[in-house]
C-alpha positions in Angstrom: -44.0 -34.6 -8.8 -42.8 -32.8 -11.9 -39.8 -32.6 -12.3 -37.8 -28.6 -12.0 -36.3 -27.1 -15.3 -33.0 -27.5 -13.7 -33.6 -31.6 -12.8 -34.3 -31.6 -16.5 -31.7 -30.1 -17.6 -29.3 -32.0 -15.2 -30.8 -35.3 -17.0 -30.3 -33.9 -20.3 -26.8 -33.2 -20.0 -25.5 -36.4 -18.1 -25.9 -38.8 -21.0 -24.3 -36.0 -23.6 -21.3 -35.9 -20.8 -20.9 -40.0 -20.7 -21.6 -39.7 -24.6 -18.5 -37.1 -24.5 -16.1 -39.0 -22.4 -16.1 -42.1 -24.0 -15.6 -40.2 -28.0 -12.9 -38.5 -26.2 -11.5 -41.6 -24.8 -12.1 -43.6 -28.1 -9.7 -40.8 -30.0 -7.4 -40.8 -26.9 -6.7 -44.9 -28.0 -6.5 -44.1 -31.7 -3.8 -42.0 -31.1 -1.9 -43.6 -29.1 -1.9 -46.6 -31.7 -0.3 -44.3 -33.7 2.3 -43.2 -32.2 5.9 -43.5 -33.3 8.1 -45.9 -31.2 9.8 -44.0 -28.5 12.6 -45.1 -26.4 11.1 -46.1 -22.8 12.7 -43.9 -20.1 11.9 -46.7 -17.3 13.9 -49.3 -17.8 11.8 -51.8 -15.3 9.5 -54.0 -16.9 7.6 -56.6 -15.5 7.3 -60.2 -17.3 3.1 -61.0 -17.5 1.5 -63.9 -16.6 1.5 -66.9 -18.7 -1.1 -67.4 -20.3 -3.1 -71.4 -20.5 -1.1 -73.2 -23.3 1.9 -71.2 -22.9 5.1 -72.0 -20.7 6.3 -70.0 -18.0 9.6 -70.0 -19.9 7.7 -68.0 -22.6 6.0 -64.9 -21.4 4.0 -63.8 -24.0 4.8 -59.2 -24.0 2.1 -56.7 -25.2 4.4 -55.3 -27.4 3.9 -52.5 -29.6 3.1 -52.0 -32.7 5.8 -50.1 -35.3 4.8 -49.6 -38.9 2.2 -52.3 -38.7 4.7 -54.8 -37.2 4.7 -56.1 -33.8 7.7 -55.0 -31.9 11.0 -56.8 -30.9 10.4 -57.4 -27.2 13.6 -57.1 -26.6 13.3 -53.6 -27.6 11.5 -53.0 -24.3 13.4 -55.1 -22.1 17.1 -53.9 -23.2 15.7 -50.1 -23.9 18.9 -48.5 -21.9 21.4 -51.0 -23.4 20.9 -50.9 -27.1 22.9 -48.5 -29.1 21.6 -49.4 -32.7 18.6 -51.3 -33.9 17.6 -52.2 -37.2 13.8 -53.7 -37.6 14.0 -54.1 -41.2 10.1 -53.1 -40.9 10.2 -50.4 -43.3 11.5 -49.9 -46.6 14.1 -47.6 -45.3 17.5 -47.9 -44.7 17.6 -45.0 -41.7 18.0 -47.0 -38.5 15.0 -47.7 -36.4 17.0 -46.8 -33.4 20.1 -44.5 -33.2 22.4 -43.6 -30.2 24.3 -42.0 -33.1 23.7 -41.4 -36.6 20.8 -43.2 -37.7 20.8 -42.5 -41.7 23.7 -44.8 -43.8 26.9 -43.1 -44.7 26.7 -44.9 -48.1 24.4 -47.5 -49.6 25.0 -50.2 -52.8 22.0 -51.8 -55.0 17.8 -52.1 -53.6 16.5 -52.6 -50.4 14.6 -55.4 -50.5 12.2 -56.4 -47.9 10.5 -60.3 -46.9 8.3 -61.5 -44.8 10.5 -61.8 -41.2 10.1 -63.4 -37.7 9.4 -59.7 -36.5 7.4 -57.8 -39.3 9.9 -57.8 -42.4 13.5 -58.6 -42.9 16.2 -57.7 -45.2 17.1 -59.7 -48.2 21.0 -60.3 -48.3 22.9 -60.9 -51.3 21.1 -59.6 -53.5 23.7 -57.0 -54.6 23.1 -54.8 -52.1 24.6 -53.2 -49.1 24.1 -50.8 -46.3 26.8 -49.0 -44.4 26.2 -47.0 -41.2 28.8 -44.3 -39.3 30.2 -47.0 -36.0 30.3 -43.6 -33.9 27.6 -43.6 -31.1 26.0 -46.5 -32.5 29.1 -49.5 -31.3 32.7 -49.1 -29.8 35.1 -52.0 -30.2 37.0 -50.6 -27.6 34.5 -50.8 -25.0 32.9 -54.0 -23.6 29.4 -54.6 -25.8 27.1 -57.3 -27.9 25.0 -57.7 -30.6 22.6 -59.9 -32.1 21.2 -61.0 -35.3 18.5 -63.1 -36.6 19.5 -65.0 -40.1 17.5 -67.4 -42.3 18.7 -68.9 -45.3 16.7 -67.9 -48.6 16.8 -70.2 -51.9 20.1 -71.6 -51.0 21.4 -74.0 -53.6 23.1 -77.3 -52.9 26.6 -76.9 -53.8 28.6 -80.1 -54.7 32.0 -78.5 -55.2 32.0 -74.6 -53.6 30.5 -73.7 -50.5 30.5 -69.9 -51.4 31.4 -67.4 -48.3 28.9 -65.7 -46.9 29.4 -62.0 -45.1 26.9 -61.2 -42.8 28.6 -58.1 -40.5 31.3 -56.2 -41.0 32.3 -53.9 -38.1 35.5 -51.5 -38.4 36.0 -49.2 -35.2 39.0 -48.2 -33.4 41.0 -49.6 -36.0 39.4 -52.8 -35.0 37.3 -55.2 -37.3 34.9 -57.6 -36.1 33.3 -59.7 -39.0 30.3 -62.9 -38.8 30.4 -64.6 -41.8 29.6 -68.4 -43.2 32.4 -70.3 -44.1 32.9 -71.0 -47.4 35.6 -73.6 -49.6 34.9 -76.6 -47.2 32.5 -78.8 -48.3 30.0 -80.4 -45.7 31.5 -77.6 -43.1 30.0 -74.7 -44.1 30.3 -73.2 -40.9 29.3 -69.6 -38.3 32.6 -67.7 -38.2 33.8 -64.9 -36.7 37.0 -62.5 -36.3 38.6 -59.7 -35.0 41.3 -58.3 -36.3 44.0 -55.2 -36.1 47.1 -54.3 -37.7 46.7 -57.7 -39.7 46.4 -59.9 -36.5 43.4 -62.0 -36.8 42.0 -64.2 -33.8 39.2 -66.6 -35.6 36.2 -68.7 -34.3 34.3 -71.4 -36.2 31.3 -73.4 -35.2 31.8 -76.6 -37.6 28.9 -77.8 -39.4 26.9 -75.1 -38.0 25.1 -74.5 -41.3 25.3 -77.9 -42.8 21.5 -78.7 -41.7 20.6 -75.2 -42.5 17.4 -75.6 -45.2 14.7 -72.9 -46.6 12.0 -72.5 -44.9 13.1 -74.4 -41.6 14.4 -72.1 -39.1 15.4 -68.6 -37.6 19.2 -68.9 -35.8 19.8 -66.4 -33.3 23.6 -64.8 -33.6 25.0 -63.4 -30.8 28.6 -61.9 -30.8 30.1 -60.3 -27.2 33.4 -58.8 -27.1 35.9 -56.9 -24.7 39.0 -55.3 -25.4 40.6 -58.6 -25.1 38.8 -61.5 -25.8 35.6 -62.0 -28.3 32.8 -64.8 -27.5 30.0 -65.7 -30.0 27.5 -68.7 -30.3 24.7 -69.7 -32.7 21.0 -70.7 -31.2 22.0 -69.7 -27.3 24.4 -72.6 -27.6 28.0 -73.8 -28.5 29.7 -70.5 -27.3 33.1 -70.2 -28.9 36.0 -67.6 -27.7 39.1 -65.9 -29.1 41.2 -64.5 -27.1 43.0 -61.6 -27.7 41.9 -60.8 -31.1 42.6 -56.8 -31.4 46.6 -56.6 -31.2 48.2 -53.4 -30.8 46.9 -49.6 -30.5 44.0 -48.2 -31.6 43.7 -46.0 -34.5 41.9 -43.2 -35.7 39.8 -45.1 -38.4 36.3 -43.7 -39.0 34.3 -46.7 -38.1 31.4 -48.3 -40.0 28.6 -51.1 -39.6 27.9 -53.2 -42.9 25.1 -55.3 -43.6 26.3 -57.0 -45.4 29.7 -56.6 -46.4 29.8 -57.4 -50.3 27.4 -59.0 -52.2 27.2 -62.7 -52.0 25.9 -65.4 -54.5 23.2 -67.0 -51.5 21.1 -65.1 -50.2 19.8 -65.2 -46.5 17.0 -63.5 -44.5 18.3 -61.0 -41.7 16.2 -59.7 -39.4 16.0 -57.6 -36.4 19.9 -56.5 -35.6 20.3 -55.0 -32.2 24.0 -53.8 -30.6 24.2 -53.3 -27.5 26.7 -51.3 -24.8 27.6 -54.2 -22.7 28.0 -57.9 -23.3 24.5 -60.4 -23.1 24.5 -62.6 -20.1 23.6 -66.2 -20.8 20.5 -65.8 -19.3 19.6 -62.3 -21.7 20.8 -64.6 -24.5 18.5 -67.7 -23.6 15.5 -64.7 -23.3 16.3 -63.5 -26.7 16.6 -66.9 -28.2 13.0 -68.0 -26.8 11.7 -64.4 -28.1 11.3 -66.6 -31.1 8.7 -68.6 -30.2 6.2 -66.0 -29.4 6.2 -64.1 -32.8 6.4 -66.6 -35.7 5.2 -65.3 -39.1 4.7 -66.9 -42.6 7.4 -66.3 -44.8 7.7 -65.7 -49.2 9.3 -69.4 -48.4 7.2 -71.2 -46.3 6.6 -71.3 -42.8 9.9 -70.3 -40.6 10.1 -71.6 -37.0 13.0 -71.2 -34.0 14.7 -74.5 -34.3 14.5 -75.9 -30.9 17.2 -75.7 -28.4 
């Protein structure tokens, strides 16, 4: 039977409307991809199935993609908890996330960007420096954490002066909370970290912490907590160290700052993917983030950088 001029035109139109759909869809995709990085509003994220190959320990994320990097997972999993993040994936030295003031107060020398274990990563002492406003973005008064990835870069073996090395300068509250490398102690070049007020200092030191630090080797996690009395750091999720009332006396009204790094240094390091957050890291949030590092392993300008096992 032939078919009516409305059966045709029903036929005609149904492939144009699944030819429609999937362009629109196809666009839909494309702009999604992209998109700027938002903070999620959910804060519940569920862990995906491991795949075969891959520990149950180490879940791999579909994270997204920011300036042609693939994102921090931790970015989704701590989403309501970080104050400041710095990816380092952009030559640009306005923060990627901001609870305050995202842009630096005051800046020394070049940015210079390498190859990172997320994306890129910031090349320390190289003359250069960034300073951020501490308000919104960390309180020292408060209860809080932050974490760091470092790598050395080119480091030199020194026979009589272990140069200092400032990684994190902090000032807020009339507090100061610095991570540094030892330096004048030969063979114990090691992690250090202080706070201090009103010229009291309460100091931690993980010996030897450096010594089998090489190019090219490994990413070390840093992770600092602190409270208003006590401040607790360790180095690859392990060897946690504590100082106990380190901030003597009353707070002042000092305009705070974050420094990255403090001064310029004669070695250089790799930093990469700085993250403070409002409330200290659990063990088990620290051991998450440490293992972060085995999932998204990239080729660095010095060969290829691993996680050192734990």
């Amino acid at each position: 039977m032939k078919a009516s001029p409305q059966e045709v035109l029903h036929e005609n139109v149904r492939p144009n409307l699944w030819i429609f759909a999937v362009a629109a869809l196809s666009v839909a995709v494309a702009a999604a991809a992209i998109l700027p990085l938002t903070r999620p509003q959910d804060a519940t994220w569920a862990t995906p199935a491991s795949t075969k190959g891959e520990s149950a320990a180490m879940p791999l994320w579909s994270a997204p993609v920011v300036n042609g990097a693939p994102a921090n997972p931790a970015v989704l999993k701590f989403s309501r908890a970080i104050s400041f993040y710095m990816s380092f994936n952009q030559l640009s030295r306005v923060a990627t996330m901001s609870d305050g003031v995202g842009a630096p107060v005051r800046y020394q020398g070049r940015l210079l960007l390498r190859h990172g274990l997320y994306g890129h990563a910031m090349l320390a002492g190289n003359q250069s420096s960034i300073t951020y406003s501490a308000k919104g973005n960390i309180d020292l008064s408060k209860s809080g954490s932050l974490a760091v990835w470092v790598t050395p870069y080119q480091w030199k073996n020194v026979r009589r002066h272990v140069p200092w090395m400032m990684w994190l300068d902090i000032k807020d509250h009339g507090r100061e909370l610095i991570v540094a490398r030892e330096g004048n102690r030969l063979n114990h070049e090691a992690v250090e970290f202080w706070g201090s007020s009103f010229g009291n200092k309460g100091k931690g030191v993980f010996p030897g912490s450096t010594i089998s630090w090489q190019d090219g080797q490994w990413w070390h996690l840093l992770v600092v907590d602190w409270t208003p009395h006590s401040i607790s750091a360790c180095v690859d999720g392990k060897g946690w160290q504590q100082v106990s009332d380190p901030w003597l006396g009353h707070a002042t009204r000092m305009t705070g700052t974050i420094k990255i790094p403090r001064e310029p240094v004669t070695q250089q390091c790799l930093l990469d993917e700085l993250m403070v957050f409002n409330r200290p890291l659990s063990g088990g949030e620290v051991w998450w983030l440490y293992r972060q590092g085995w999932n998204k392993v990239t080729h660095s300008s010095v060969g290829k950088v691993g996680v050192e096992p734990k």
